[in-house]
C-alpha positions, -999 to 999 in steps of 0.1 A, spaced: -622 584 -153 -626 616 -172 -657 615 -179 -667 602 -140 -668 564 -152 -644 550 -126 -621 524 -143 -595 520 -114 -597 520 -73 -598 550 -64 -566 547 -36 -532 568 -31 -508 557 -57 -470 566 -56 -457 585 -88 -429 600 -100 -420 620 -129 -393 592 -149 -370 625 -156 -367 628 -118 -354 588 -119 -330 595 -144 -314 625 -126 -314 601 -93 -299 570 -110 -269 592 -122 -266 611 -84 -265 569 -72 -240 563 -96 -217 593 -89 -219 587 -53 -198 559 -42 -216 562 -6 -247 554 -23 -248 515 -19 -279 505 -14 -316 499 -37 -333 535 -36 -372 536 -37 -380 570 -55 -414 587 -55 -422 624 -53 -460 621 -43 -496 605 -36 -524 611 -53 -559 592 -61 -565 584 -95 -595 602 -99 -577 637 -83 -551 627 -111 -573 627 -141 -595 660 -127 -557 674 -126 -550 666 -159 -584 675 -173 -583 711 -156 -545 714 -169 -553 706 -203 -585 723 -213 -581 723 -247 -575 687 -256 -600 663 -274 -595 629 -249 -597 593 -265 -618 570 -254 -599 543 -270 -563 532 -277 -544 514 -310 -522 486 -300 -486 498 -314 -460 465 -321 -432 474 -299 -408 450 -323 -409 477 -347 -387 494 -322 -366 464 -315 -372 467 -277 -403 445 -260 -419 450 -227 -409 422 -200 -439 401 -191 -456 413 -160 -445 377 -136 -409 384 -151 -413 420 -133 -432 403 -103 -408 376 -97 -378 399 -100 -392 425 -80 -398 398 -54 -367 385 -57 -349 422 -52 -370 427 -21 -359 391 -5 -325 400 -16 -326 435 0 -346 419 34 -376 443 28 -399 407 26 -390 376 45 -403 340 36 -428 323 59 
């Protein structure tokens, strides 16, 4: 995307800075009124506004085209599989009447 080779759809995606989520998931905590799911985002932005952004922030950096594949068990932590995250997220949003069977 940085250097005009578009990688990803080009669409409004939802973000929001994780330090933000952290500070929010203590305010739910220490609010007892706070009872239900909470869907955080701060903004919109394409992807390709996103990486212009970045690139016009950060001048001075040397981007990689390419990435090296760390082992996350050297941390002792793994990623959940992405249809454990589907299915739970589907299952949260059933739960929480957001989606309704057919």
């Amino acid at each position: 995307m940085l250097d005009g080779n578009e990688s990803l759809e080009d669409k409004n995606r939802p973000l929001v800075d994780l330090r933000d989520v952290a500070d929010v998931i203590l305010v739910v905590y220490e609010k007892p009124e706070a009872k239900r799911r909470y869907i955080c985002t701060s903004f919109a932005i394409r992807m390709q506004a996103l990486a212009v952004k970045i690139k016009i922030m950060f001048l001075n950096y040397d981007y990689s085209k390419s990435f090296t594949k760390v082992d996350e068990g050297n941390l002792g932590w793994k990623y959940r599989p992405l249809e454990e995250s589907i299915h739970d997220s589907d299952k949260n949003y059933e739960e929480s009447g957001i989606l309704h069977k057919e």
